[in-house]
Structures are given as structure tokens and as C-alpha cells.
C-alpha atoms as a printed R data frame, in Angstrom:
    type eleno elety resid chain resno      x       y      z
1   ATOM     1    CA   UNK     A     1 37.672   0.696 94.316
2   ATOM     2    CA   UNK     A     2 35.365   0.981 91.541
3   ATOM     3    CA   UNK     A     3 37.486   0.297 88.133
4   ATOM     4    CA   UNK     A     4 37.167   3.133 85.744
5   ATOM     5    CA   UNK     A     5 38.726   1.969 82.579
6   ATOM     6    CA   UNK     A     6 37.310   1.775 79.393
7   ATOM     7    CA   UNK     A     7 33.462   0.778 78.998
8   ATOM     8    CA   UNK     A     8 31.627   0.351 75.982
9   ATOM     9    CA   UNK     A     9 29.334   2.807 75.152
10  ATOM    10    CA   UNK     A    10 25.917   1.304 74.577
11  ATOM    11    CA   UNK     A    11 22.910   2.157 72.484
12  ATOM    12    CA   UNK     A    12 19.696   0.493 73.219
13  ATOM    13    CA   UNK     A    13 16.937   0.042 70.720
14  ATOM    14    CA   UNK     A    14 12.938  -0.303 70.929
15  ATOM    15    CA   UNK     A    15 11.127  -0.313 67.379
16  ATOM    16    CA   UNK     A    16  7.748  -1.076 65.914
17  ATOM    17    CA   UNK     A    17  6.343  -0.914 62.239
18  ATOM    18    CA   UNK     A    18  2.566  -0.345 61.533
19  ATOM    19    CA   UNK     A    19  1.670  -0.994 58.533
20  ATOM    20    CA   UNK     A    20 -1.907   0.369 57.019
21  ATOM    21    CA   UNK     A    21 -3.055  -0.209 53.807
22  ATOM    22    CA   UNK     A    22 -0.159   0.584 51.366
23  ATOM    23    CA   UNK     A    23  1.356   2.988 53.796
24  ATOM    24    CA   UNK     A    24  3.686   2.444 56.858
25  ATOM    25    CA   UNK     A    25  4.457   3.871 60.249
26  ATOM    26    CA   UNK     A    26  7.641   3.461 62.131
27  ATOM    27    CA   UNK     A    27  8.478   3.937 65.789
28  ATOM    28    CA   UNK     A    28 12.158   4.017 67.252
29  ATOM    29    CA   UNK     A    29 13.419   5.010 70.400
30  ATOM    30    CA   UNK     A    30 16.957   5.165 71.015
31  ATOM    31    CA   UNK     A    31 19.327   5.665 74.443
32  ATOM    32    CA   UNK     A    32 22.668   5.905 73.958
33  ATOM    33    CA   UNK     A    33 25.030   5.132 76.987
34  ATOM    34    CA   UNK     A    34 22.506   4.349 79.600
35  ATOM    35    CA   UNK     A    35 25.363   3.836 81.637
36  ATOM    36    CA   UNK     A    36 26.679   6.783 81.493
37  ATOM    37    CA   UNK     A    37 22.690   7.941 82.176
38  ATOM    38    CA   UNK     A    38 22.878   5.926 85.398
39  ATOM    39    CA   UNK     A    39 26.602   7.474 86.602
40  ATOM    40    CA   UNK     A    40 25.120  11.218 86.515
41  ATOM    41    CA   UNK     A    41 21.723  10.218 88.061
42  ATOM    42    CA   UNK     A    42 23.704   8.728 91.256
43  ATOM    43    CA   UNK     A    43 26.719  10.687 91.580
44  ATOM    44    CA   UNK     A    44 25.571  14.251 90.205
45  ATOM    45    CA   UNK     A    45 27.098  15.858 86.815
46  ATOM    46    CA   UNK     A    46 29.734  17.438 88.450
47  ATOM    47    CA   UNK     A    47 31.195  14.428 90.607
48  ATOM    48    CA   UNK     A    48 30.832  11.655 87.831
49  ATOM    49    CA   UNK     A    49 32.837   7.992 88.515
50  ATOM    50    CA   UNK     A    50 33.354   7.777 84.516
51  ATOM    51    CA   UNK     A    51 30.863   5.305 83.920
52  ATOM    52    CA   UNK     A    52 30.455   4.666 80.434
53  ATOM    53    CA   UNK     A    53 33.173   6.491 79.139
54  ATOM    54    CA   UNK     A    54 36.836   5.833 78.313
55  ATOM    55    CA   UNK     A    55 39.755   6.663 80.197
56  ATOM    56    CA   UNK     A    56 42.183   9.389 79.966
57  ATOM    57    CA   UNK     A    57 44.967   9.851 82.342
58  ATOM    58    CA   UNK     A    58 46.192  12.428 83.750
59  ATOM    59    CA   UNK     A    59 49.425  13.485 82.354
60  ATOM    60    CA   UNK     A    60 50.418  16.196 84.450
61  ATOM    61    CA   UNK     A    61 53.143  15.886 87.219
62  ATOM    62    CA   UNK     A    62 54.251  19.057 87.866
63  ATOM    63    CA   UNK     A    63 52.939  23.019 87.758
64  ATOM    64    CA   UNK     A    64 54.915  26.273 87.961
65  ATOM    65    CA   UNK     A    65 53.862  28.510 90.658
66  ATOM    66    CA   UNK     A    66 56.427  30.948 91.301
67  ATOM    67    CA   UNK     A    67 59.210  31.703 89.806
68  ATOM    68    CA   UNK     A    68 62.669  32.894 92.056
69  ATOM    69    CA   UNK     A    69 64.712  35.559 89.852
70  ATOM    70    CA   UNK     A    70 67.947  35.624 92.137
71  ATOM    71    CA   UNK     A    71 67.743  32.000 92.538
72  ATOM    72    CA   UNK     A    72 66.868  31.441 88.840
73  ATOM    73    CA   UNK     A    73 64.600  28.592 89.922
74  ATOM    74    CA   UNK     A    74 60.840  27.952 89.454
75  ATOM    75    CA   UNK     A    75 58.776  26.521 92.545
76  ATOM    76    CA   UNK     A    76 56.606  23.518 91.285
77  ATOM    77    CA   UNK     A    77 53.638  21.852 92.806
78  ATOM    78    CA   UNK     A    78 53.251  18.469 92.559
79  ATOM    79    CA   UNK     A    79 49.756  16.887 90.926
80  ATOM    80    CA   UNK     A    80 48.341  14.074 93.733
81  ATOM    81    CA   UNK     A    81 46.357  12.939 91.084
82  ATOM    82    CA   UNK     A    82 49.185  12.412 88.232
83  ATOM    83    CA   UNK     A    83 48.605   9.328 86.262
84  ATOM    84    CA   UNK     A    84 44.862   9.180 87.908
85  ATOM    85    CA   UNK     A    85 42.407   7.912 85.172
86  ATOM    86    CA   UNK     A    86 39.524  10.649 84.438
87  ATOM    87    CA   UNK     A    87 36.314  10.175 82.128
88  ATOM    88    CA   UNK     A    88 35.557  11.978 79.532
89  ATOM    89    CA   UNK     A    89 32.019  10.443 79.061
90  ATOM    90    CA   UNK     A    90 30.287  13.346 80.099
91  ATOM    91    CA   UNK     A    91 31.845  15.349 77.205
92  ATOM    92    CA   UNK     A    92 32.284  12.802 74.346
93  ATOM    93    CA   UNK     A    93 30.349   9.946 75.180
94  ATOM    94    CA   UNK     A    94 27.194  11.503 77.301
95  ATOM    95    CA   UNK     A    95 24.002  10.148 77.858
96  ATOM    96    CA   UNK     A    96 21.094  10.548 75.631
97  ATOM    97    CA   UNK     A    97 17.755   9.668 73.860
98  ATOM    98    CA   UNK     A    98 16.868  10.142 70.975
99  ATOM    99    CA   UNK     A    99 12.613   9.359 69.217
100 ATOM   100    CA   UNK     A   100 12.696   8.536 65.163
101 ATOM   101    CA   UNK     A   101  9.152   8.323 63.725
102 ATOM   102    CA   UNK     A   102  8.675   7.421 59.888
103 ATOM   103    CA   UNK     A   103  5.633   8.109 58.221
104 ATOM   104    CA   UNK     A   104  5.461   6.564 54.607
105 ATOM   105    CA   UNK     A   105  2.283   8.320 53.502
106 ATOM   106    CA   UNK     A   106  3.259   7.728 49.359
107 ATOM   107    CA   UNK     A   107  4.860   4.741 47.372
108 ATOM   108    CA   UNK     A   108  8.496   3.678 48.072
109 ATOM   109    CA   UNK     A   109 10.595   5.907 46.484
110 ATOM   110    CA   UNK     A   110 12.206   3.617 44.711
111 ATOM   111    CA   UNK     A   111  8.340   2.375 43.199
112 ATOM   112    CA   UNK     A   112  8.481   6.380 42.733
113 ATOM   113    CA   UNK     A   113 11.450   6.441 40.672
114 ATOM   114    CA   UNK     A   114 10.335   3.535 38.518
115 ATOM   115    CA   UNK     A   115  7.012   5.808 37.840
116 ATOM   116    CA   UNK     A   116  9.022   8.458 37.028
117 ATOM   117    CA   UNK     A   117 11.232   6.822 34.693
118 ATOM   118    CA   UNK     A   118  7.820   5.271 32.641
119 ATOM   119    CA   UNK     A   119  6.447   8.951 32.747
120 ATOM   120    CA   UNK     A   120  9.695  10.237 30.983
121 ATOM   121    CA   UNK     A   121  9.713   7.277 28.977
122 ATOM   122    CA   UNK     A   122 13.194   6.657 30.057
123 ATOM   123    CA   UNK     A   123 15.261   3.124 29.988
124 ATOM   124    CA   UNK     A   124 17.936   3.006 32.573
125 ATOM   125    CA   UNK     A   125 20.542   0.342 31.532
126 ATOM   126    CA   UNK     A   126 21.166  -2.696 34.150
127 ATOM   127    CA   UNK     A   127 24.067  -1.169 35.651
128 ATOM   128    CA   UNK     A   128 22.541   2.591 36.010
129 ATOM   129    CA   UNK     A   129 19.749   0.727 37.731
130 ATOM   130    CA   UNK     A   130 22.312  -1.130 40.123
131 ATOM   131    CA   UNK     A   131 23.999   1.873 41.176
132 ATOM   132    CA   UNK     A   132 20.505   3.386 41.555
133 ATOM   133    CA   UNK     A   133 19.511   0.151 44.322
134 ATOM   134    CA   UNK     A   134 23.431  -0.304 46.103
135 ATOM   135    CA   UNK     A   135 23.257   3.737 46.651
136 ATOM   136    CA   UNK     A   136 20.607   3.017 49.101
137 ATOM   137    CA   UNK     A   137 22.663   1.669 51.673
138 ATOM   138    CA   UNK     A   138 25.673   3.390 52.904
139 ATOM   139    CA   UNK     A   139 29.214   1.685 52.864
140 ATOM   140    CA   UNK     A   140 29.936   1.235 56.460
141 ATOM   141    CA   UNK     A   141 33.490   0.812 56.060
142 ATOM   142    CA   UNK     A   142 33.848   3.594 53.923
143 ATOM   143    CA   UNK     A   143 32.091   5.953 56.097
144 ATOM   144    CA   UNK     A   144 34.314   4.642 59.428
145 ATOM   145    CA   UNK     A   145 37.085   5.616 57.070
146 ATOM   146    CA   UNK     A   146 35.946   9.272 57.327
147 ATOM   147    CA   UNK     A   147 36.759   9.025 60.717
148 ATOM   148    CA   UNK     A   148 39.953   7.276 60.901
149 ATOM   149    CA   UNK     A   149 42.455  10.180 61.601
150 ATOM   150    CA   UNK     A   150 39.972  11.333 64.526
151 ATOM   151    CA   UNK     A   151 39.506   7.906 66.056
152 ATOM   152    CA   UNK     A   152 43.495   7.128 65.956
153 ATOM   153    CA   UNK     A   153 42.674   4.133 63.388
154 ATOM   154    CA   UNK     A   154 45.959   1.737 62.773
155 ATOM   155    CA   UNK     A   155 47.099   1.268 59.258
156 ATOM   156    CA   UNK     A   156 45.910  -2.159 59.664
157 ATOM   157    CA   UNK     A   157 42.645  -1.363 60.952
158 ATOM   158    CA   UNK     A   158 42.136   1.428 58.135
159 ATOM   159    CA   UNK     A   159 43.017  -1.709 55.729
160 ATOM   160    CA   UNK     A   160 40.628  -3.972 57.226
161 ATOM   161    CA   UNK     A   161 37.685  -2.213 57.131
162 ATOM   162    CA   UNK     A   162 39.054  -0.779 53.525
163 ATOM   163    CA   UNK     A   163 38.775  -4.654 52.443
164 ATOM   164    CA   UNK     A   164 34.934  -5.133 54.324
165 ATOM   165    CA   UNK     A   165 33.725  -1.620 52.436
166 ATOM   166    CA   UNK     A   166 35.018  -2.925 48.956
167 ATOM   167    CA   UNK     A   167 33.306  -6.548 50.134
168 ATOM   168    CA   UNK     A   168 30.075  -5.125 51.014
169 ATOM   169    CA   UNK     A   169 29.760  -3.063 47.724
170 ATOM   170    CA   UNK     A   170 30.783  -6.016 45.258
171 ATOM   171    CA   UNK     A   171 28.093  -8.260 47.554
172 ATOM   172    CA   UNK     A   172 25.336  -5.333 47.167
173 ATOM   173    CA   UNK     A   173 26.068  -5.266 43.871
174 ATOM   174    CA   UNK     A   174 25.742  -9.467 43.155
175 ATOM   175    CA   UNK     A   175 22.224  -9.088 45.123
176 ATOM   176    CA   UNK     A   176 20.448  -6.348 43.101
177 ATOM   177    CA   UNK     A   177 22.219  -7.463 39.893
178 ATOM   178    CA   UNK     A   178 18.989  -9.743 38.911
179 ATOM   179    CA   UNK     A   179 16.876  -7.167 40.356
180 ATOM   180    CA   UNK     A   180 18.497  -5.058 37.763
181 ATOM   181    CA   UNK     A   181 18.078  -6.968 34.781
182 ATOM   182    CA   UNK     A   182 14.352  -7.847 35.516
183 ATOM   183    CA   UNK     A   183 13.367  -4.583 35.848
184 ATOM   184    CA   UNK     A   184 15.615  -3.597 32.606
185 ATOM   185    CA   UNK     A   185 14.128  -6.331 30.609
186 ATOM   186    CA   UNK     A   186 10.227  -4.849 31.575
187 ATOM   187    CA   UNK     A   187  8.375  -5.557 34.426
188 ATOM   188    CA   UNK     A   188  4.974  -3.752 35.329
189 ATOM   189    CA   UNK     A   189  5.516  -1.457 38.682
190 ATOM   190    CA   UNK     A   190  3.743  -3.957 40.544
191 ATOM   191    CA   UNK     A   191  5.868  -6.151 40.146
192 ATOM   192    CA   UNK     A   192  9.249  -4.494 40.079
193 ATOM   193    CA   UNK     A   193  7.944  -3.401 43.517
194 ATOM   194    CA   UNK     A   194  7.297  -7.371 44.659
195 ATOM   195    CA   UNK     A   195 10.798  -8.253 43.500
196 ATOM   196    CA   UNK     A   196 12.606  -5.001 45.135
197 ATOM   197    CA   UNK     A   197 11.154  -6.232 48.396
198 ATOM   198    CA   UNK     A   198 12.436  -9.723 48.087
199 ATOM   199    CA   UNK     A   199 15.547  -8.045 47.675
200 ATOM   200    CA   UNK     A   200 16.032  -6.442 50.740
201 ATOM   201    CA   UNK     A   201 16.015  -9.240 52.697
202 ATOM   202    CA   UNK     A   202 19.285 -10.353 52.087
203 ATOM   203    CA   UNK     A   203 20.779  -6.741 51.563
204 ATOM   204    CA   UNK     A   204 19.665  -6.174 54.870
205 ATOM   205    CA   UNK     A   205 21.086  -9.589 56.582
206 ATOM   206    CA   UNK     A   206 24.323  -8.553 54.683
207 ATOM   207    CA   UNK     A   207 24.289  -4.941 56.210
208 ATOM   208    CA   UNK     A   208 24.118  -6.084 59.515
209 ATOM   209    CA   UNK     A   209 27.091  -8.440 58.817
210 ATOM   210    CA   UNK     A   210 29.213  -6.154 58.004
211 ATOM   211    CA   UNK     A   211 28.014  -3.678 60.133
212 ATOM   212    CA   UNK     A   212 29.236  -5.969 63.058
213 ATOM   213    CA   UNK     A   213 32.306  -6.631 61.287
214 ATOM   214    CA   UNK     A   214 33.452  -3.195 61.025
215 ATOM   215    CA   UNK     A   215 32.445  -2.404 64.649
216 ATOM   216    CA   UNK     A   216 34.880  -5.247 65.515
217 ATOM   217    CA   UNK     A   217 37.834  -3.907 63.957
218 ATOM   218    CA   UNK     A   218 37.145  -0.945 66.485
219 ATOM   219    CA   UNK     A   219 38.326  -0.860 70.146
220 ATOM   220    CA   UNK     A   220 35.967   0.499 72.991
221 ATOM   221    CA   UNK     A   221 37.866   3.537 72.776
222 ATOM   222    CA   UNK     A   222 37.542   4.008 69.252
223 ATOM   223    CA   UNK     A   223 34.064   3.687 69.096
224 ATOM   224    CA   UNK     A   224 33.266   5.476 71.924
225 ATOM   225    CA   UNK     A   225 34.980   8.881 69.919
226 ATOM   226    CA   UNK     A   226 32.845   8.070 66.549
227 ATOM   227    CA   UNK     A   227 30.883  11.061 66.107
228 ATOM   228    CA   UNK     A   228 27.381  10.235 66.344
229 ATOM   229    CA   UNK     A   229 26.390   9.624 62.714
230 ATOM   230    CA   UNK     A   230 29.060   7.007 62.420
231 ATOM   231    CA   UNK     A   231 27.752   5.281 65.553
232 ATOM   232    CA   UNK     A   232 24.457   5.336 63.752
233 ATOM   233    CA   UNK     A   233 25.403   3.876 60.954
234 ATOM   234    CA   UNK     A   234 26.605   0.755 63.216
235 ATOM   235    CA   UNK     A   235 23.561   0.565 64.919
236 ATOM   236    CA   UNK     A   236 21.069  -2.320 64.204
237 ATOM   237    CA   UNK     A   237 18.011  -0.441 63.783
238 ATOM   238    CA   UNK     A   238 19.530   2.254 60.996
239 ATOM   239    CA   UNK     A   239 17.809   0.774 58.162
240 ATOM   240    CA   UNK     A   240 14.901   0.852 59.845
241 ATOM   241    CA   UNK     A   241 15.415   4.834 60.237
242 ATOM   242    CA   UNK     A   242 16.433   4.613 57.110
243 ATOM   243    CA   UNK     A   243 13.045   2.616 55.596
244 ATOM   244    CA   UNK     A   244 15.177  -0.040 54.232
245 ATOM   245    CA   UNK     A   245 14.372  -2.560 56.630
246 ATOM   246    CA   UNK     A   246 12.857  -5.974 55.298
């Protein structure tokens, strides 16, 4: 008997960057639960094994047919299939693709912003300028935390990836710090733009670390019911998407 318990939904990732002249091109394709994909395309959408998904059971022992007024008693029948596990992959977890393509046909927008701050003649203090780079890259943690109540997060889980959210931030934070204070202190765009890009190396190699540690506070089950912009969010091509990628 095949066992349909929990499986992990997957999400598999192809990507290419073409880069021409000062402009870039980015190519992702994305399948989510190919598993799932490969359960409807042997078994048909109506009679799928659960493949892919997590298991519910089926709660339901008895069911009220009839009901006998001089007897005062209701007739029941029982449920052959009570505490039988059934997916729920094809509804929550389903099987999809999904293309991204990024076209940067202008400068970074954060070489933009700089431009715009020496056409307004405007001096944004170290720590405006921080916030400015950190707000890039969204919190992980925090945004799993949107989803907590939904996803039937513990209190300990909820404080764990509280704790990796706050660490993630204050790391951000120590990484474009010196960014920050060059670019405060006066650099040309040029080469504001040369030491933003050094930068995201190691913003990126963090965001992938905690992206992974986040996702491991998770069970199968509690990923598997992240909506789909949370799931995102934990995948390791998002900054990428999100033209953040080194």
C-alpha cells in the first residue's frame, strides 16, 4: 500500500541572467509540487493517491439517516473510511508553473535614487540611507509571522523565527552600515554603484541563511499551507525575481 502521509511540497528552479551592456535580462521558471504534477497525470484529478500533499483524516464515524419518532432513535450509517487519510494537495498544495522574466532596461533603482537625491540636492543621513538599503530585502521571519495563526505555528516556533527576523535585520543592518557612511560622506554615482554591488554579496549569502533557517522551524505540513507568497519568499531564486541577486 502506497503510504500517503505527509510529503513535502517541492518547488523546482531553472534561472539565467543576460547581461548586455549596462542592462540585464532575467529568466526563471518555476514548478511547484511536481509531485503532486505527476499524481494527477497518472491517476486522473478526480482519483488522486495524495501525492504531494499532506494528510488529513477523516474524522467522521457516524451519519444520521433517518430518524424514528415513536422510537425516539436516529438510524446511523457507519463511515468505512473513518480515520482513512485523504489529500488535500489538489486544493491547497496543487501543481503548478509559474515563468518570471526581468528586464532591467534603466539604472538600478537604487543608482536611481542616488541620482535623484543629487538632482534635489538632498543629503540623506547614514541611518536614512540604511533603512533605504535593509528595506530591500524582506524579513523572512517576520513575514512567516503573518502566517502563523493560519499555519497552526507553536508559541515556540512563533519565538524562534521572532529571534531569526530580529537577527537578520540587525545583520542587514551591520552589512550596509559602511555602505551607508561611504555614500554619506560623498562618493560619485559610479562609485556608490561599485560599492552597492559588493554589498550584495553577502546580504544575499545571509538571506539564504536565514531563509533556510526559518523554513526549518516549519514542519511539512506547515509549509505545505503557506500561502504562496510566503513560500516565495523561502524560495532560493526570490532575489533573483526580486533583482537583488549578486
Amino acid at each position: 500500500m502506497w503510504d500517503r502521509g505527509p510529503r513535502r511540497s517541492t518547488v523546482r528552479h531553472f534561472s539565467s541572467v543576460v547581461v548586455f551592456g549596462s542592462h540585464s535580462m532575467g529568466l526563471q521558471f518555476q514548478i511547484f509540487n511536481v509531485i503532486s504534477g505527476l499524481d494527477a497525470a497518472l491517476h486522473g484529478t478526480d482519483r488522486m493517491r495524495g501525492w504531494g500533499g499532506y494528510g488529513m483524516p477523516d474524522n467522521t464515524l457516524l451519519t444520521a439517516t433517518s430518524y424514528d419518532a415513536s422510537a425516539r432513535r436516529y438510524t446511523y450509517l457507519v463511515n468505512p473510511a473513518f480515520g482513512s487519510v485523504r489529500s488535500s494537495s489538489a486544493s491547497q498544495n496543487p501543481f503548478g508553473m509559474r515563468v518570471n522574466l526581468r528586464v532591467a532596461l534603466s539604472r538600478d533603482r537604487v543608482q536611481q535614487q542616488l541620482v535623484i537625491d543629487g538632482m534635489r540636492r538632498t543629503h540623506p543621513s547614514t541611518t536614512a540611507l540604511i533603512d533605504r538599503y535593509v528595506a530591500q530585502y524582506p524579513n523572512v521571519g517576520f513575514e512567516i509571522l503573518r502566517s502563523a495563526d493560519s499555519v497552526g505555528m507553536s508559541k515556540t516556533q512563533r519565538d524562534s523565527v521572532t529571534a531569526i527576523g530580529r537577527a537578520f535585520d540587525e545583520t542587514l543592518r551591520t552589512i550596509w552600515r559602511p555602505v551607508a557612511e561611504q555614500i554619506h560622506n560623498g562618493l560619485s554615482v559610479a562609485d556608490a554603484a561599485r560599492v552597492i554591488a559588493a554589498a550584495r554579496t553577502p546580504a544575499a549569502i545571509n538571506y539564504e541563511a536565514y531563509a533556510k533557517m526559518t523554513r526549518a522551524v516549519l514542519t511539512d505540513n506547515q509549509f505545505a499551507r503557506l500561502p504562496a507568497d510566503a513560500k516565495w519568499f523561502l524560495a532560493s531564486g526570490a532575489l533573483l525575481s526580486m533583482g537583488l541577486a549578486p
